[in-house]
LUMZA-115546 format. One record per residue: y negated, x, z negated of N, C-alpha, C in turn; residue number from 1. Coordinates in Angstrom, 2 decimals. Example, Ala and Ser with C-alpha at 12.3 -4.5 7.8 and 13.67 -1.06 7.14 Angstrom:
BEGIN
<vexlo n_v="5.69" n_u="13.19" n_w="-7.80" ca_v="4.50" ca_u="12.30" ca_w="-7.80" c_v="3.30" c_u="13.20" c_w="-7.80" num="1"/>
<vexlo n_v="2.25" n_u="12.85" n_w="-7.08" ca_v="1.06" ca_u="13.67" ca_w="-7.14" c_v="-0.03" c_u="12.90" c_w="-7.87" num="2"/>
END
This chain:
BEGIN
<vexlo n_v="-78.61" n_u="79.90" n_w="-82.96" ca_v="-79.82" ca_u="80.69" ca_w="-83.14" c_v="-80.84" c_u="79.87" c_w="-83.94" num="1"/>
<vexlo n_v="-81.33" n_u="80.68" n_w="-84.41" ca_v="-82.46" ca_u="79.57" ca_w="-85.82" c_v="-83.41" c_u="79.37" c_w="-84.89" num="2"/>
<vexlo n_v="-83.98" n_u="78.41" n_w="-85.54" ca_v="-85.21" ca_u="77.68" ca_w="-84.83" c_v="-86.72" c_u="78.52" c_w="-85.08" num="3"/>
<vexlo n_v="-86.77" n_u="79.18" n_w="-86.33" ca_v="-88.05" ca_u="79.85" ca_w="-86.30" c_v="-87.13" c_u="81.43" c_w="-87.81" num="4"/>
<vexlo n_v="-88.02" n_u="82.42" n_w="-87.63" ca_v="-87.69" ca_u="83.08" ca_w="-88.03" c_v="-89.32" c_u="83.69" c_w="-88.91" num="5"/>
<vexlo n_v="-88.98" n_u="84.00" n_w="-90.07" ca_v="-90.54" ca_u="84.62" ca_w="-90.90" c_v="-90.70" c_u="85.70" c_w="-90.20" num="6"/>
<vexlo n_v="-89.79" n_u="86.85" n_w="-89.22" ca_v="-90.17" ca_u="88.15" ca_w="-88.80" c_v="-91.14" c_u="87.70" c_w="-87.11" num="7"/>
<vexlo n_v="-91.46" n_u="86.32" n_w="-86.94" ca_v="-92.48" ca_u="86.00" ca_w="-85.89" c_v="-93.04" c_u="84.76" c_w="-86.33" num="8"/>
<vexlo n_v="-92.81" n_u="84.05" n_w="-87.18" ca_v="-93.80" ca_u="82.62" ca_w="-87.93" c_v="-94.78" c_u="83.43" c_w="-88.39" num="9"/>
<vexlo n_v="-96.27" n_u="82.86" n_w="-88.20" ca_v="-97.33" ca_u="83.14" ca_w="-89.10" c_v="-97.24" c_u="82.07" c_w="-89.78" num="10"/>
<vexlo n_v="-98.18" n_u="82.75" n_w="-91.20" ca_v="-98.38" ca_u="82.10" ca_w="-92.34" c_v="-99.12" c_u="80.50" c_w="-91.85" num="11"/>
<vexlo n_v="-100.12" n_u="80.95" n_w="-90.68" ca_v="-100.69" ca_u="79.38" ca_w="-90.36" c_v="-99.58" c_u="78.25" c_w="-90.08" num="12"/>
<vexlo n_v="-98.57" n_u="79.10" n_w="-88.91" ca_v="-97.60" ca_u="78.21" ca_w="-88.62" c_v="-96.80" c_u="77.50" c_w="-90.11" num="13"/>
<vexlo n_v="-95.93" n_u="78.07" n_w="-90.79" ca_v="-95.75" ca_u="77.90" ca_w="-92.33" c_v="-96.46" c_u="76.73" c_w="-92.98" num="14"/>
<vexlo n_v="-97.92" n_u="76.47" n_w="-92.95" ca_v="-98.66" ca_u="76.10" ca_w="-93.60" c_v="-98.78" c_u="75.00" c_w="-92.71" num="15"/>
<vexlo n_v="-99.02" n_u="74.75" n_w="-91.35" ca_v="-99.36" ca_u="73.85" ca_w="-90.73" c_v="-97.84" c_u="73.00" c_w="-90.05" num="16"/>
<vexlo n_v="-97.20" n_u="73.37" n_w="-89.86" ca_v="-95.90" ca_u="72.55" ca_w="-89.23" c_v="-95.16" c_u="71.77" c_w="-90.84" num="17"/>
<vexlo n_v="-94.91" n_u="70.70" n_w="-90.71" ca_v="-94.46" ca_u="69.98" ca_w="-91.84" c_v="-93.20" c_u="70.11" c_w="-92.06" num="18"/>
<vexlo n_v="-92.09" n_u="70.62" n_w="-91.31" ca_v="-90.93" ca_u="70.87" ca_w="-91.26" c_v="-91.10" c_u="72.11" c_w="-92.51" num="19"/>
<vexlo n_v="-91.49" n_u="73.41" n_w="-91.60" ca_v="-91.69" ca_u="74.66" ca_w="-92.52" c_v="-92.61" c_u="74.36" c_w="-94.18" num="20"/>
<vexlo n_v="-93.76" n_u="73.30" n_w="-93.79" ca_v="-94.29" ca_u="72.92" ca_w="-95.21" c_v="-93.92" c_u="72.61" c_w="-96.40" num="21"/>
<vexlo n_v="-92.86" n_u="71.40" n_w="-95.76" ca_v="-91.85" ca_u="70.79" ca_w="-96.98" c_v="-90.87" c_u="72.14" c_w="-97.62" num="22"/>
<vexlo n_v="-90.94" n_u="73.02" n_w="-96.77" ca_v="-90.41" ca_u="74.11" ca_w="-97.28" c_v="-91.24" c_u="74.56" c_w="-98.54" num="23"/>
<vexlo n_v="-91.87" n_u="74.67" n_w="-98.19" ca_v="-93.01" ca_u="76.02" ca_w="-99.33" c_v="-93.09" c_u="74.86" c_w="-100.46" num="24"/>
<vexlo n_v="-93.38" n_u="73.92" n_w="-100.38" ca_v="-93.74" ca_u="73.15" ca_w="-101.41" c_v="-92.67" c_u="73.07" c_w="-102.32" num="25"/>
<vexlo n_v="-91.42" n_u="72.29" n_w="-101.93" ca_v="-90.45" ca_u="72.68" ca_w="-102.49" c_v="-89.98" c_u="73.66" c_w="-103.14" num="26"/>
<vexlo n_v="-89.40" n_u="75.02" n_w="-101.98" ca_v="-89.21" ca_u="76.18" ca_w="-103.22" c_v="-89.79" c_u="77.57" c_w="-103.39" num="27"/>
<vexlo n_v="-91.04" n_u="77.42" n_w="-103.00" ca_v="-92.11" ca_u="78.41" ca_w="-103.60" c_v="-93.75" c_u="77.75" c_w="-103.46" num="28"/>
<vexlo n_v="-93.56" n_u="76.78" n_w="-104.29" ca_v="-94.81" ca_u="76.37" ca_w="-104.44" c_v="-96.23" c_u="77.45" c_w="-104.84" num="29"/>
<vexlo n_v="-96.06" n_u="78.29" n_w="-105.38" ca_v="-97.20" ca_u="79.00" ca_w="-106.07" c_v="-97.74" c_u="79.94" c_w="-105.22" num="30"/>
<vexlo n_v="-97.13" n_u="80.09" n_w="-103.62" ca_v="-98.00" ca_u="81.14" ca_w="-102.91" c_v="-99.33" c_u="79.85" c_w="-102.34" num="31"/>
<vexlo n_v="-99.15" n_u="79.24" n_w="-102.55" ca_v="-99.98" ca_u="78.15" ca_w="-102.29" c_v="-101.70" c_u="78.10" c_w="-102.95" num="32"/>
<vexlo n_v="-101.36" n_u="78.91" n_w="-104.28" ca_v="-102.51" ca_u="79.31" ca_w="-105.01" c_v="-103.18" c_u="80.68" c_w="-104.99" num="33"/>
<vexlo n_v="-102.32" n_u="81.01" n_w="-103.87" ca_v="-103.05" ca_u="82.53" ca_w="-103.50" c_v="-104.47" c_u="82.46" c_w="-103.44" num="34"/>
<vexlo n_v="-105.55" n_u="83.16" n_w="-103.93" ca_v="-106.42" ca_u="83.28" ca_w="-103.64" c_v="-106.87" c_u="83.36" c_w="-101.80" num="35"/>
<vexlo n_v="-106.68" n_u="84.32" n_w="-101.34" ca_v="-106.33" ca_u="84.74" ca_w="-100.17" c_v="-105.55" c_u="83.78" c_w="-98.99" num="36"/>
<vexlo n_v="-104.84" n_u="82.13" n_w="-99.25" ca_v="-104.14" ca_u="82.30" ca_w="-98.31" c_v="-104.60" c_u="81.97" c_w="-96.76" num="37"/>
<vexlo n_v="-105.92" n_u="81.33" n_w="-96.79" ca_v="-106.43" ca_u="81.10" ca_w="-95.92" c_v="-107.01" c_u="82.49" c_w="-95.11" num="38"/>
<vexlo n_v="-107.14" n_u="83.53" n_w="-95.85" ca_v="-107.92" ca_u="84.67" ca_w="-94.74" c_v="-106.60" c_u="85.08" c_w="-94.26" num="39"/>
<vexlo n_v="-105.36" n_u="84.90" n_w="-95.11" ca_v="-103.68" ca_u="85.64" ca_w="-94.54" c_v="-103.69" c_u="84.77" c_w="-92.88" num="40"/>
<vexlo n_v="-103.62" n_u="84.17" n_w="-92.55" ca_v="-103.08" ca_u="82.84" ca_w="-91.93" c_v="-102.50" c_u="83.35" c_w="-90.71" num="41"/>
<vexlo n_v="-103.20" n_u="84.09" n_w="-90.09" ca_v="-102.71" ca_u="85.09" ca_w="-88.64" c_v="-101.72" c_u="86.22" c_w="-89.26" num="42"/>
<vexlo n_v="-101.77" n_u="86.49" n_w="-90.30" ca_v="-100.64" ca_u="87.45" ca_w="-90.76" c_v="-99.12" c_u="86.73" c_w="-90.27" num="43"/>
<vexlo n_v="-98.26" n_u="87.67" n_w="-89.71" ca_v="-96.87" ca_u="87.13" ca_w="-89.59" c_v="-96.26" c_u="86.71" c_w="-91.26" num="44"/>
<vexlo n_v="-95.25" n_u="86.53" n_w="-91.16" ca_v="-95.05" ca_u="85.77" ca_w="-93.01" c_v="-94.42" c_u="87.04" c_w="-93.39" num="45"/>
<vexlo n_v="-93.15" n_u="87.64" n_w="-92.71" ca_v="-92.80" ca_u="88.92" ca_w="-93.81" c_v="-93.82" c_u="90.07" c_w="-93.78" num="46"/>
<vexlo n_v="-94.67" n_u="90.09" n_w="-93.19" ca_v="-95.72" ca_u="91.17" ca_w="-92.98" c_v="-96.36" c_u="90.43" c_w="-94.26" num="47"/>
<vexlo n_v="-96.71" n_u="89.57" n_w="-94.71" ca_v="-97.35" ca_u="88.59" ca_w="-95.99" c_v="-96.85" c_u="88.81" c_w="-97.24" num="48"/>
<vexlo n_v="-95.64" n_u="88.93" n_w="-96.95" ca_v="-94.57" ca_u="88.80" ca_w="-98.08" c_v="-95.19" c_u="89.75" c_w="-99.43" num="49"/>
<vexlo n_v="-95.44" n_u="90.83" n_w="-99.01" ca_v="-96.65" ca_u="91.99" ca_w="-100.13" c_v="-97.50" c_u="91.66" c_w="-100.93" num="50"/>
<vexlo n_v="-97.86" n_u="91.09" n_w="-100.37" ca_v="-99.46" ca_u="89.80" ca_w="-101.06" c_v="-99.27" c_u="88.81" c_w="-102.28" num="51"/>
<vexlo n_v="-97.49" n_u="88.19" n_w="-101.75" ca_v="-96.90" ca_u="87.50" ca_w="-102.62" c_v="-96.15" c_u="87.70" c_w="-103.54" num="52"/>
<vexlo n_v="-95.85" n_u="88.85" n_w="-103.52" ca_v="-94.50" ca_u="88.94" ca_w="-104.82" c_v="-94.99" c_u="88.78" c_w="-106.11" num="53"/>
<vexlo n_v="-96.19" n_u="88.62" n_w="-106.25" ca_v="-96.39" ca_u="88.22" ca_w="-108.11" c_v="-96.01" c_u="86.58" c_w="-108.43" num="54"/>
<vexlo n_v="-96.07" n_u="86.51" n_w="-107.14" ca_v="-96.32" ca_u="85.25" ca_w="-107.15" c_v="-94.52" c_u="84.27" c_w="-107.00" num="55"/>
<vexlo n_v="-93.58" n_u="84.60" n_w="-106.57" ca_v="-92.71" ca_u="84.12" ca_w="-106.45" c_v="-91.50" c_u="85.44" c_w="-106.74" num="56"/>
<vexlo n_v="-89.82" n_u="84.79" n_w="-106.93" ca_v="-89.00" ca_u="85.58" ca_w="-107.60" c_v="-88.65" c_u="86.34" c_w="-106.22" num="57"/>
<vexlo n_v="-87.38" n_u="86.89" n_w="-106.17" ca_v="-87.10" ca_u="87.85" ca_w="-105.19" c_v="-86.19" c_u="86.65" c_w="-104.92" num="58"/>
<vexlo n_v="-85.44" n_u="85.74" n_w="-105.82" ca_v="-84.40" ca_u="84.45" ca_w="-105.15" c_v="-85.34" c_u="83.49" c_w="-104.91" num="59"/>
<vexlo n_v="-86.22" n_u="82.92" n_w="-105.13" ca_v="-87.09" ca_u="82.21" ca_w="-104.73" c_v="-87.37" c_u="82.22" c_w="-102.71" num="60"/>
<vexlo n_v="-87.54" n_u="83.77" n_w="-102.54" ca_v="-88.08" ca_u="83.80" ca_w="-101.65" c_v="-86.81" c_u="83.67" c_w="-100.44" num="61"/>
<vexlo n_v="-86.24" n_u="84.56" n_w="-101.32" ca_v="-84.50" ca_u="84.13" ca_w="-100.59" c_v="-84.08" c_u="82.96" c_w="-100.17" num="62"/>
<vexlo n_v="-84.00" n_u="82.00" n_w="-100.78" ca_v="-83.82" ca_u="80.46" ca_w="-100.67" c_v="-84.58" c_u="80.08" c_w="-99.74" num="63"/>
<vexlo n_v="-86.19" n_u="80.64" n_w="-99.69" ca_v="-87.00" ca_u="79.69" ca_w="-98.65" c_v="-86.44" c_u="80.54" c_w="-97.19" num="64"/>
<vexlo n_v="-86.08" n_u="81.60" n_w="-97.24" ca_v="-85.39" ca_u="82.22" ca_w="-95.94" c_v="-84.25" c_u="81.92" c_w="-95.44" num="65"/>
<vexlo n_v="-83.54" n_u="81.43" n_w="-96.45" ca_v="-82.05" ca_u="80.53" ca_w="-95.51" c_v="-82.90" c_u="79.44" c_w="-95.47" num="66"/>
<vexlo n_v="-83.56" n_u="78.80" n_w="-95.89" ca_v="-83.75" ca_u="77.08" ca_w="-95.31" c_v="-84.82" c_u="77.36" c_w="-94.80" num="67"/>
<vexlo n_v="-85.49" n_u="77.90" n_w="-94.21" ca_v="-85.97" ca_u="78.40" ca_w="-92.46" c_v="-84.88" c_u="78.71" c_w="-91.34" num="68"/>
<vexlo n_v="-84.54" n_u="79.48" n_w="-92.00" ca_v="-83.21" ca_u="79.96" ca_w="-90.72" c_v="-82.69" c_u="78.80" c_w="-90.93" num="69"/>
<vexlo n_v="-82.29" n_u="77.73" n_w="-91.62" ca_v="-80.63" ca_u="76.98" ca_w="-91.31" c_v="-81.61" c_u="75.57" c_w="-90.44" num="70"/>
<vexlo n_v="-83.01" n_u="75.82" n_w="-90.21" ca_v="-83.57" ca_u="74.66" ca_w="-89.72" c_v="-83.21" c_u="74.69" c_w="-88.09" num="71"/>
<vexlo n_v="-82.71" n_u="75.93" n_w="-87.68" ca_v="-82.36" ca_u="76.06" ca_w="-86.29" c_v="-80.50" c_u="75.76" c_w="-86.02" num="72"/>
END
């Protein structure tokens, strides 16, 4: 069973746990420049996901979702 899943991680969690961080930085750096990401932060992450798509590819986001899931 995975260790954290985006359909119950909030974006704070994401942003604040360094495990999930090294994630984003790595392979979707640019939601990072969201205008917005600090008012998102209590948003769950796929509830987020809307906000972001200009911002990252549809494999981009894919990638950061197996290496969330494979962290469990």
């Amino acid at each position: 069973m995975a260790k954290y899943s985006l359909d119950t991680v909030t974006v704070a969690e994401v942003l604040d746990n360094p495990e999930l961080r090294s994630l984003v930085d790595s392979l979707i750096p640019a939601v990072l420049e969201h205008p917005l990401l600090e008012v998102g932060r209590s948003f769950i992450f796929n509830d987020a996901v809307p906000y972001i798509e200009d911002l990252v590819t549809e494999d981009e986001l894919n990638a950061f979702r197996e290496a969330v899931e494979a962290l469990g």
